[in-house]
ZAMARGU-4260 file (C-alpha; in steps of 0.2 Angstrom, whole numbers, plus 5000, padded with zeros to 4 digits):
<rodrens>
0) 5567/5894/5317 | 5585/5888/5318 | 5583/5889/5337 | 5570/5875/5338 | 5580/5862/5326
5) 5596/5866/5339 | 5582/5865/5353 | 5576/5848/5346 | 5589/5842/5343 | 5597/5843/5360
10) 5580/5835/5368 | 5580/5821/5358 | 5599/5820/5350 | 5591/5819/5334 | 5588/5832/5319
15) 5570/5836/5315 | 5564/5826/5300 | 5549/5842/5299 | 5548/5860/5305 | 5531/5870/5303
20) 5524/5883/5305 | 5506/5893/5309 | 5503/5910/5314 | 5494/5917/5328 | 5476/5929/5326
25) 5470/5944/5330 | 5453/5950/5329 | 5449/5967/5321 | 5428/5965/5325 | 5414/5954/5328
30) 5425/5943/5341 | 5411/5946/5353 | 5396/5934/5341 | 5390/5918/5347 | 5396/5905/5334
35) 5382/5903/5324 | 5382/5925/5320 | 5387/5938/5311 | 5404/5940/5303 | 5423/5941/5312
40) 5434/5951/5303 | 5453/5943/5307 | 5470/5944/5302 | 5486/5930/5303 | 5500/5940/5314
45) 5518/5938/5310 | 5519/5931/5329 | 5519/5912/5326 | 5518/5895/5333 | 5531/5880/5327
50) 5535/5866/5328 | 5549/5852/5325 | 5545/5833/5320 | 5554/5817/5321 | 5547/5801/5318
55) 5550/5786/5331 | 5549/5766/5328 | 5541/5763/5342 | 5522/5770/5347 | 5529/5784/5361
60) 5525/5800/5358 | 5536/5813/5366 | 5531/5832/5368 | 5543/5846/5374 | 5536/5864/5376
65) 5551/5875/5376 | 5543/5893/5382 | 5533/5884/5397 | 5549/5871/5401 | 5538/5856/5403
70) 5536/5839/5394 | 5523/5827/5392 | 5522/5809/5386 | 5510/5799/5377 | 5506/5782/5366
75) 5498/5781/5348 | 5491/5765/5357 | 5482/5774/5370 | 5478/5791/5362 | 5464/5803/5371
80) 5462/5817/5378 | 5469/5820/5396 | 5465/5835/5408 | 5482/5833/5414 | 5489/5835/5398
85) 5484/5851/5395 | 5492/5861/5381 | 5496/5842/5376 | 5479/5839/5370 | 5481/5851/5353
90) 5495/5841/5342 | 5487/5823/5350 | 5470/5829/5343 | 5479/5831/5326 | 5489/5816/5328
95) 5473/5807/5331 | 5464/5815/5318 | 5480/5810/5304 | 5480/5796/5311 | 5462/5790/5307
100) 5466/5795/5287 | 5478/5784/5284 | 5495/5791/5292 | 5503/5778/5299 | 5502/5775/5318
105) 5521/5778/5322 | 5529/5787/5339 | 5534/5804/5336 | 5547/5818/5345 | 5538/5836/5346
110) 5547/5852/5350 | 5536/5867/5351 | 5542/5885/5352 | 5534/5902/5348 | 5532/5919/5351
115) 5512/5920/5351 | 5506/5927/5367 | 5497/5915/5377 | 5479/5915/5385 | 5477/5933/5379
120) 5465/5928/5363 | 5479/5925/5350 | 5475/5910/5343 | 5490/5902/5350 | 5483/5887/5354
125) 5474/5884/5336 | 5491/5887/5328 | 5500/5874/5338 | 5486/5863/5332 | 5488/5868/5314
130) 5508/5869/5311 | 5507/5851/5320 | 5493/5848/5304 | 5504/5855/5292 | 5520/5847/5299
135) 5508/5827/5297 | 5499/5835/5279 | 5519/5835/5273 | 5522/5818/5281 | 5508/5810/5272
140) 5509/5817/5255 | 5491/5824/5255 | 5485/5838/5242 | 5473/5844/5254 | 5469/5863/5253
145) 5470/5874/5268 | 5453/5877/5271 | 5451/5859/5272 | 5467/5859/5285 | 5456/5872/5296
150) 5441/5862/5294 | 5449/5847/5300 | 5458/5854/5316 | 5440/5862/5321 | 5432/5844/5320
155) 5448/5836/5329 | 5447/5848/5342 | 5430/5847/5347 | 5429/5827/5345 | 5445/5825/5353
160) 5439/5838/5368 | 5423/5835/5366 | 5419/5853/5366 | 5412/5864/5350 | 5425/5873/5343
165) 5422/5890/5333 | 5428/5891/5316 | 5436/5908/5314 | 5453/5906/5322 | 5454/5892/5314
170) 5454/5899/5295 | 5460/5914/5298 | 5476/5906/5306 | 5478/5893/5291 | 5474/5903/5277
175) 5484/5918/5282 | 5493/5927/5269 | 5508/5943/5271 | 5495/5958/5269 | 5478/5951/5269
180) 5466/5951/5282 | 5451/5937/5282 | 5431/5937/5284 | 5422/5924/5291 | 5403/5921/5292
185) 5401/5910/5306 | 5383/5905/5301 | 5391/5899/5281 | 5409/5894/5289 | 5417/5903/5277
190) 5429/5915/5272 | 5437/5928/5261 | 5455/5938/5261 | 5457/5954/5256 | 5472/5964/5255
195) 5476/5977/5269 | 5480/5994/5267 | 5496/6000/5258 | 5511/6006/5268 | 5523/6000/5282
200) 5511/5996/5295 | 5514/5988/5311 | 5503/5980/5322 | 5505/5983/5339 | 5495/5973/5355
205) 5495/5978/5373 | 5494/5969/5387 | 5484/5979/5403 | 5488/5966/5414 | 5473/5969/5422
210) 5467/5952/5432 | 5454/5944/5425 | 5443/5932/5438 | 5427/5932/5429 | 5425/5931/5410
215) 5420/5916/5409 | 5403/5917/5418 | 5402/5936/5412 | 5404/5925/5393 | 5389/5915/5400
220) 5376/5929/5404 | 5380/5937/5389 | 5376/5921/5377 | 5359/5918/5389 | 5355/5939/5385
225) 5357/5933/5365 | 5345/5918/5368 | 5334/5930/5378 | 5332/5942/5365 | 5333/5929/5349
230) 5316/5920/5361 | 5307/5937/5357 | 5314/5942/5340 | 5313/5925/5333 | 5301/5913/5342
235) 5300/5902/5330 | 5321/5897/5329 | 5325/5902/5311 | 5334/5920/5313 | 5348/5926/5322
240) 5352/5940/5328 | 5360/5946/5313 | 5346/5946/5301 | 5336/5959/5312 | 5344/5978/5310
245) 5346/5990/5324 | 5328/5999/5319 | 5320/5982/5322 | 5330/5979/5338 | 5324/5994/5345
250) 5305/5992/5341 | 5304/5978/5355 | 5312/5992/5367 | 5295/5986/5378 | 5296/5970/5376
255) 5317/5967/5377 | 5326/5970/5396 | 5337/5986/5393 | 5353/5975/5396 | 5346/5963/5383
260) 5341/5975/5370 | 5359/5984/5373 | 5367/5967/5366 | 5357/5962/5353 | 5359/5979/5348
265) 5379/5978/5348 | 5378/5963/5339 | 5366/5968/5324 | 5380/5983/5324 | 5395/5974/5324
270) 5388/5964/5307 | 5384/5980/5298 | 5402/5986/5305 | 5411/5973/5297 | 5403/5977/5279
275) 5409/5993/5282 | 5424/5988/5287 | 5428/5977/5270 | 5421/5992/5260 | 5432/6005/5267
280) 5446/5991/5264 | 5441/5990/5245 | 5442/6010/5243 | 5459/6012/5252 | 5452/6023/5266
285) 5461/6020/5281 | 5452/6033/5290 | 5437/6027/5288 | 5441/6010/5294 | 5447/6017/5309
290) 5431/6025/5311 | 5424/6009/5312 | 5435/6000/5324 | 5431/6015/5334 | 5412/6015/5335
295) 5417/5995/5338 | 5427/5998/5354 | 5413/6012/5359 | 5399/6000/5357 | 5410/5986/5366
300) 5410/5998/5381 | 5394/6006/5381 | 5382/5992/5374 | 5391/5974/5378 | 5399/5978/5394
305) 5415/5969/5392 | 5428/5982/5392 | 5436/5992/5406 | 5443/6009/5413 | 5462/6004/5409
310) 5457/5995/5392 | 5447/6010/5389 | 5462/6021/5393 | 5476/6014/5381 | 5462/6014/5365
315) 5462/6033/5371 | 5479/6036/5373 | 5485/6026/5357 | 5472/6036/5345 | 5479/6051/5354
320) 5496/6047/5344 | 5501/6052/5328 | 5501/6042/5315 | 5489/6030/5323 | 5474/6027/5313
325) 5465/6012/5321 | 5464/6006/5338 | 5452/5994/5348 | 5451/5981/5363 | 5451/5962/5358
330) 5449/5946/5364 | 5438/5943/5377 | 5438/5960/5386 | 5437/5963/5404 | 5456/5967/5401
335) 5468/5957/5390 | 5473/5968/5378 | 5470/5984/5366 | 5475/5980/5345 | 5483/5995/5336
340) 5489/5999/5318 | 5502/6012/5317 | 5518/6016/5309 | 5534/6010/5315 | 5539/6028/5316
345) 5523/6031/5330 | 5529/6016/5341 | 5539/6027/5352 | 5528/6040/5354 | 5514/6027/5360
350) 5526/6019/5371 | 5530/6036/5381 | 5512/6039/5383 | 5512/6020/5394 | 5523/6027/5407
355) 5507/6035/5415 | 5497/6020/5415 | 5506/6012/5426 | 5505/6027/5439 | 5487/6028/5439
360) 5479/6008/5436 | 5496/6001/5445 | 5500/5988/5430 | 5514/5986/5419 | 5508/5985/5400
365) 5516/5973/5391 | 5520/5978/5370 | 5519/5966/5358 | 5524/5972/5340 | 5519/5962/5326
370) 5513/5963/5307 | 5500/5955/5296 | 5517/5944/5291 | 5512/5926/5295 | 5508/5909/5287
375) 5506/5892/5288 | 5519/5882/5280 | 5532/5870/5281 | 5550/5877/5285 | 5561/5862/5282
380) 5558/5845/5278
</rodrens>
């Protein structure tokens, strides 16, 4: 945090008038439902995005990215979205959005630093947008609660984009509290904390490194499979996927393509996981949590189709180490990265166990240790 007041402060030669912060997420299940299914269940890591504030006289807008090294301009008087921009477009769709309530139209100097891994499913993106909401919500004086924060960075992202955004990154990044995981419904758009297990956990991601060409159009077939199965199951519009259960899946075995009736079936799973999820949460049984997360990461493989040999392999190999008692891929699969919850005291013995990896897939893992630590806030002001 001291680092991007001196980092700001050698762009612009000027202190920061704001510093804030938002964490990045990770999903524990049900990242895999179209928006309108099913429930996610998410946690705000310790790994976070920030960023550092001062206020101009003039209408320029000034952004400098420290981890990428790159800078981009703007105007308050011309403010939209612009391909070019790129990572950009996030605090200018908040500034917009602040903006249009009231704040007034003045230039600004932004710094942003972090530590959130990029394009791997963290969330880093929605936490730049929030810290930059927080950072404006301090500016303006607003009483506006969190939830209403994450409400309004969804909305200014998809106006601002012009694409619809999901709302479970966004509330599980802003309201993030030490030791507390979240639950969204994404059919209700809303959500609910409850505290994670005792003891001195840490989080740990892993990279594969694998390439990753063609998620996007494997994203596409699997949203046109859910629309192919809801067409049978539900003619008539009104139900999802998630009001049919496994049983009533499988009596339109005749009727449903295998590959269809394999992900409708993951998905009317992956809901009934996450109740069991939050109930083995309530009860303080671990074991059976990582049960779940297991049968998850199985069904991901088998049923979905989205995970792989080398993802695959480090779930194996990390609930092959001591102490581990839950592991899963997350994200959007076809690589990316495995989540694990272990004791500090495990890490060592799990990194040992990646030596071979890279022997036998030709990748180098990349290990990310985090906790369940992060928050949005204001640092200094």
């Amino acid at each position: 945090m001291k680092d991007i007041v001196a980092l700001h402060r050698a762009e612009f030669e000027e202190y920061p008038e704001i510093v804030a912060a938002a964490p990045g997420v990770v999903k524990l299940l049900g990242e895999q439902i179209p928006s309108s299914e099913g429930l996610v269940l998410a946690a705000g890591l310790s790994l976070e995005v920030w960023v550092a504030i001062s206020f101009r006289r003039d209408s320029s807008l000034r952004f400098f990215a420290v981890d990428l090294g790159e800078r981009k301009r703007g105007s308050t008087i011309n403010l939209k979205y612009k391909k070019e921009d790129r990572w950009a477009n996030y605090p200018k769709a908040m500034i917009d959005a602040f903006f249009q309530t009231g704040l007034p139209a003045t230039g600004m100097n932004m710094t942003i630093a972090g530590d959130v891994p990029m394009g791997l499913g963290f969330a880093a993106s929605t936490a730049l947008q929030l810290a930059t909401a927080v950072a404006l919500r301090a500016r303006q004086g607003s009483s506006s609660r969190n939830e209403e924060i994450a409400e309004m960075a969804r909305a200014a992202e998809s106006r601002f984009s012009g694409t619809a955004a999901r709302i479970d990154d966004y509330l599980a990044s802003a309201c993030a509290t030490p030791g507390a995981v979240t639950i969204v419904d994404l059919r209700a758009e809303r959500r609910h904390a409850l505290p994670f297990f005792d003891g001195d956990w840490i989080v740990v991601l892993t990279d594969s490194k694998v390439p990753r060409f063609s998620v996007a159009n494997e994203a596409v077939q699997r949203d046109a499979s859910i629309k192919q199965a809801l067409a049978i199951l539900a003619p008539s519009g009104k139900k999802g996927i998630r009001d049919f259960s496994p049983r009533d899946i499988d009596e339109f075995m005749g009727q449903l393509p295998e590959s269809v009736r394999r992900r409708a079936l993951h998905i009317a799973e992956e809901h009934l996981r996450v109740h069991e999820a939050e109930q083995a949460l309530l009860e303080g049984d671990r074991n059976a949590f990582g049960r779940v997360l297991a049968r998850s990461h199985a069904s991901l493989r088998n049923l979905y189709e989205v995970s792989c040999p080398e993802i695959d392999w480090l779930q194996k190999r990390a609930m092959e180490t001591e102490g581990v008692f839950c592991s899963r891929m997350t994200g959007e699969g076809f690589g990316g990265c495995t989540v694990s919850i272990m004791p500090k005291e495990s890490l060592e013995e799990y990194r040992s166990r990646l030596d071979e990896y890279e022997r036998i897939f030709g990748f180098k893992p990349t290990v990310h240790e985090t906790g369940l630590e992060g928050s949005m806030r204001v640092v200094g002001q």
